[in-house]
N, C-alpha and C positions, 0 to 999 in steps of 0.2 A: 129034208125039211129042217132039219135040228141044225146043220151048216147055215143054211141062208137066215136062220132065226139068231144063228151066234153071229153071222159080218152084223145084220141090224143091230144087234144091242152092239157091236167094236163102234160102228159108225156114230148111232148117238153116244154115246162115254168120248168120243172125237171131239165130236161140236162141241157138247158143253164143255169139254176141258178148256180148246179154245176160248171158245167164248170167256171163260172166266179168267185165262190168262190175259184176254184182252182189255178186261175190264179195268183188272190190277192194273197191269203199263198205262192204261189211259191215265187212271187215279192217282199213281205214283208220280206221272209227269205233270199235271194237276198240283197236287201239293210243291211239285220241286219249284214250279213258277211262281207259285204263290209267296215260299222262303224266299225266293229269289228277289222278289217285289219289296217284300218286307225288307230286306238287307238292303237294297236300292234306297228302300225312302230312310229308315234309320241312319246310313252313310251321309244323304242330305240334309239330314239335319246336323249330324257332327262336321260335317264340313258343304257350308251353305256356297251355292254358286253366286258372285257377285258378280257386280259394274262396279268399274273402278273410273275413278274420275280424279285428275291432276290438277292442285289449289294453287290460285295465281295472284298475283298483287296487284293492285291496280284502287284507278280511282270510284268509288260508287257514290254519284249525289242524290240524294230523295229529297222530297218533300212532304210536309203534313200538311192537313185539311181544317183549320179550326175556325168558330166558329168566332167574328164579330158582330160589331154595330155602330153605324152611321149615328151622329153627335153633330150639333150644330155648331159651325166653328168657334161664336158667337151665340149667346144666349140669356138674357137677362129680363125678369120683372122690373115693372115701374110701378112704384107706389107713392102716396101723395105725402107730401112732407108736412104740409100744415092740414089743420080743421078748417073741410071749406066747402061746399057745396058744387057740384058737375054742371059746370053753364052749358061748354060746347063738347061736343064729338067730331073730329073731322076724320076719323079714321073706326075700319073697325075689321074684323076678324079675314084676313088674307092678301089686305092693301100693303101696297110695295112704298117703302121709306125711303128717305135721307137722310144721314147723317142733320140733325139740328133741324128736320124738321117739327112743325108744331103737329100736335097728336088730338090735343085734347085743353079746354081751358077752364079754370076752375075761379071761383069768389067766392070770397068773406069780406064780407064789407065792413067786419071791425078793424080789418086791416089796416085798412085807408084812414079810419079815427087815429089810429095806433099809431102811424105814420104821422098825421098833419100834427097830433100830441107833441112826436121829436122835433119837429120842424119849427114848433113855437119854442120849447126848452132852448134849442140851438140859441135862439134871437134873445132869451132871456139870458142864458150864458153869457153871452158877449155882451151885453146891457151892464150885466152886472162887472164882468172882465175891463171892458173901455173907463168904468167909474173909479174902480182899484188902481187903473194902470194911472187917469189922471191924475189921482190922489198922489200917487208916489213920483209923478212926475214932477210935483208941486212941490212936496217935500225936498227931493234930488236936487231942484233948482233952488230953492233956501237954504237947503244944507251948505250950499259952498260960500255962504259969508257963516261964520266963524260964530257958534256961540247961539243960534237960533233953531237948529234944531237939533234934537236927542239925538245920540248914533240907535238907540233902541227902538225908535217910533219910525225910523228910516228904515229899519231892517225888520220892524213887522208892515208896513205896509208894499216891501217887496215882497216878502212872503203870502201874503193877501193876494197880491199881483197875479203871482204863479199859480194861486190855488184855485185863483179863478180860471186861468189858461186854460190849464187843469180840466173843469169843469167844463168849460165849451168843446173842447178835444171827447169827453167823456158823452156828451151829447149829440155830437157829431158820430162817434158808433154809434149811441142807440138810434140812431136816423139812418143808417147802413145798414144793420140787424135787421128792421122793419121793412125797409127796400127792396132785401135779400129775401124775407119772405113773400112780398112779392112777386116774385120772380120766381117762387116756387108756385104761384097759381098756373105758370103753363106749364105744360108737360112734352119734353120734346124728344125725341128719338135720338139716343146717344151714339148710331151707327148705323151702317145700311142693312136692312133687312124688309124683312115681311113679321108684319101683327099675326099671331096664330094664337092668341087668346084676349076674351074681353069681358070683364068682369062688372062693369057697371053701364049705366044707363044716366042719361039726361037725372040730372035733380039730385039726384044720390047723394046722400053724405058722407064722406070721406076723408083719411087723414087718421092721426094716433089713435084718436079718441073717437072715430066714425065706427059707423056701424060695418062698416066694409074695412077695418085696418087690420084686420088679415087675410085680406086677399088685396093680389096688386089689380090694378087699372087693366094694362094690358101686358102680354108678352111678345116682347122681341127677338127673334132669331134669323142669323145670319145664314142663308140656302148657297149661298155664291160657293161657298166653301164649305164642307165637309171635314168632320175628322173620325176616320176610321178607325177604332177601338179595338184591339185582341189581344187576349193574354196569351203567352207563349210557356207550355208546361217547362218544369225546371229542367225535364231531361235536353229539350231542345233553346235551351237559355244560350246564348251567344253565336249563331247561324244567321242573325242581323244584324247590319250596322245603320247609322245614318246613312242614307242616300241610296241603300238597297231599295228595288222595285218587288212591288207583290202585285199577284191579280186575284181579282175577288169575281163570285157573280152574287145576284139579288135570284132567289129562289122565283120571286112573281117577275121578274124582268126574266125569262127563261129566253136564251139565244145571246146574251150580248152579255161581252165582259170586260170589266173594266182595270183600270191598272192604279197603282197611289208607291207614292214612294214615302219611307221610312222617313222622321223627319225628329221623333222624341223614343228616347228609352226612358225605362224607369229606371236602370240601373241598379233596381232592390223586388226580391219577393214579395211576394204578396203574402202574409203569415197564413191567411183561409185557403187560397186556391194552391198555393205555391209555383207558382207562374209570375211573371214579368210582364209588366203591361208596359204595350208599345201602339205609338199613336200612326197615322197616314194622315197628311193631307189630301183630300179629294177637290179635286174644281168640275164644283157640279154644272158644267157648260149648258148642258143639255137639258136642265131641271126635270130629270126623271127620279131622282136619287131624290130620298125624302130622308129628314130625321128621324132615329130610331129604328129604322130598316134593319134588319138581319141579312147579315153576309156571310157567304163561306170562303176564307183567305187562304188561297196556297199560297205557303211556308216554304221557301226552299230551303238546305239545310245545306250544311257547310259540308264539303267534299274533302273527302280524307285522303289523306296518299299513301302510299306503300301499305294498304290497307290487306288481310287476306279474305279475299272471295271464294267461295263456294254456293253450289245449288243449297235452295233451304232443306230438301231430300235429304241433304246428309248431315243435317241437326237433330239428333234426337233432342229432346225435351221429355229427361221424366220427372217423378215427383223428388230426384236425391240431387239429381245434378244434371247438365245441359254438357252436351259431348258430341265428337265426330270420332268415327273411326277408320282408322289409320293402319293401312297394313305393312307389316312391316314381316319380311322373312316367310312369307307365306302366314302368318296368323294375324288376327282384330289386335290391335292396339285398342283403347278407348283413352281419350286426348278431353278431359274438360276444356270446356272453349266460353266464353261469353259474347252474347249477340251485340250486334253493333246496328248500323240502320239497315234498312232490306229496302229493296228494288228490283220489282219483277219477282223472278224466279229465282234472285240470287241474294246472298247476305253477308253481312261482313261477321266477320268471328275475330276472338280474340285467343289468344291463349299458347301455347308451347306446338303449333303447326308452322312452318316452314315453307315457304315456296317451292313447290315440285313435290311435296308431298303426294301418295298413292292413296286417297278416302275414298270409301266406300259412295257409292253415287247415292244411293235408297237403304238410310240405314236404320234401323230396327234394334232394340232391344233385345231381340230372340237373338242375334248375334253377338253373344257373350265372349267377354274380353280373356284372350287369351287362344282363344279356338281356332283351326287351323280355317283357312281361305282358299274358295275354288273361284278363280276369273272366269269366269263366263267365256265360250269358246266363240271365239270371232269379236272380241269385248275391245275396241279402243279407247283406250285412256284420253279423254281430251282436255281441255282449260278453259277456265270460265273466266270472260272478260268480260272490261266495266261498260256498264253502259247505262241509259237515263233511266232514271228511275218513275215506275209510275206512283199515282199518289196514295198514299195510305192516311185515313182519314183517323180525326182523333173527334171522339164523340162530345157532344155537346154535355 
């Protein structure tokens, strides 16, 4: 009885010894994995696995997005030059012109006093001119026998003569002057366009001194032709010349777009905006295009050569300085670089980078300069070539 009571108590002191030796190795192998993990992710961070990507030269053109506005080629008020009352209207707000057609006819009928006034002065001028001239004519013809007339009375009545010329010449303007203001009672269209404004009515009084002299009669504008208006920022100042083409669309015209070529630089800043204002001629064929419209003009911008491209990935942008990194001997170089234009997915850089340089493809900060570099296994290095650029818009 006491034997089979001592194997029972050998057997259980068995199990549990087991059992808690099994416990241990489970636990021990447990923590060894865990160090083990730990050492794994600290080694990636002292030495990060990259992509490397190979920087190439080449051309990148883009373009910017800014914003214009449609201008009437032509655009002028008419306002009444004399004091004179609105007889006719032949014209009124959307009617299509002629160059010298009649618009509008206006009277003052002191005018025509005013007038028939010079018209008698003229006749009185010469009345009195013709009597002067015979006078001296009289004398002229006595003077040549010897002794009968004064040289002084011969040479004030040629003076008389002329003063009176004089005087007829002098009335003769103010008879032109007067003429001339009538001629300002019509009102005629100094070019082709279309009336898009009309400010008076039959009867109205009008002219310096009128109750309407400041405001014009009507306004004329020129729709045949267009001029397209944009200021180009200073960073993208000289990417146009005369005779370059842009295309613009009209935000309410959605579908259809149109084209204007370059035609006026400014040549100078503008001190507010700091931008270059440049004009397009448009020929509005189609009269869909109205004055004052808003446009959005792509800009394309002058194409650089021997330029270095890279993905924008491998541009860090921080708050000290703008860099790519560059491996060099298995460790990050960091290489300040300055951006140039971007297109798509790719940008130009400036700075102490090299064609066939080794940058980082996706670079990050957390990879501090100087730290060694794991390439990524199966990683090929490739080169980023140029190609067209999509548009990157510059805000209104």
């Amino acid at each position: 009885m006491n034997i089979q009571k001592n194997k029972l108590i050998i057997v259980v002191t068995a199990l549990v010894i087991g059992t808690v030796l099994f416990s241990s190795c489970g636990e021990s192998k447990k923590d060894k994995d865990e160090q083990d993990l730990t050492v794994q992710q600290e080694n990636a961070l002292d030495t990060p696995t990259v992509s490397l990507v190979a920087v190439n030269k080449g051309k990148l053109s883009s373009n910017i997005t800014v914003p214009g506005e449609l201008q009437a080629y032509q655009q002028t008020d008419l306002y009444a030059k004399v004091n004179s009352y609105v007889k006719t209207l032949l014209v009124d707000i959307g009617s299509q012109v002629h160059q010298g057609q009649l618009l509008a006819t206006l009277e003052a009928p002191e005018l025509n006093s005013q007038l028939e006034e010079a018209k008698s002065r003229i006749q009185q001028a010469k009345a009195v001119y013709f009597a002067s001239k015979a006078t001296f004519d009289r004398l002229y013809s006595t003077s040549k026998t010897p002794g009968t007339v004064s040289e002084n009375d011969l040479e004030q009545a040629q003076a008389k003569k002329s003063s009176d010329s004089a005087s007829v010449e002098a009335a003769k303007s103010s008879y032109q002057s007067f003429a001339a203001n009538l001629a300002y009672l019509q009102i005629r269209a100094p070019f082709d366009g279309v009336i898009t404004l009309r400010n008076v009515n039959l009867g109205a009084y009008v002219g310096p001194g009128g109750a309407a002299s400041n405001q014009a009669l009507f306004r004329l504008e020129d729709h045949n032709r267009l001029r397209l208006v944009i200021s180009v920022p200073e960073n993208f100042t000289g990417g146009l010349h005369n005779g370059d083409e842009v295309s613009f669309v009209i935000r309410e015209l959605r579908g259809e777009k149109f084209t204007a070529k370059v035609v006026r630089l400014a040549g100078a800043l503008d001190n507010t905006l700091r931008s270059e204002r440049l004009e397009m001629d448009v020929y509005n064929t189609s009269k869909k295009l109205l004055p004052n419209m808003y446009a959005d003009v792509n800009v394309p911008l002058a194409q650089t050569d021997s330029a270095i491209i890279v993905p924008k990935t491998a541009v860090v942008t921080s708050t000290e300085k703008v860099f790519v990194i560059r491996v060099k001997d298995g460790k990050a170089e960091w290489v300040n670089v300055q951006k140039g234009l971007e297109s798509g997915d790719n940008i130009e850089i400036y700075g102490k980078v090299d064609a066939g340089d080794q940058i980082v493809k996706a670079a990050t900060e957390e990879i501090r300069d100087g730290s060694p570099i794991k390439i990524g296994s199966g990683d090929q290095t490739g080169s980023v070539k140029s190609e067209k650029a999509d548009t990157s818009k510059t805000k209104k």
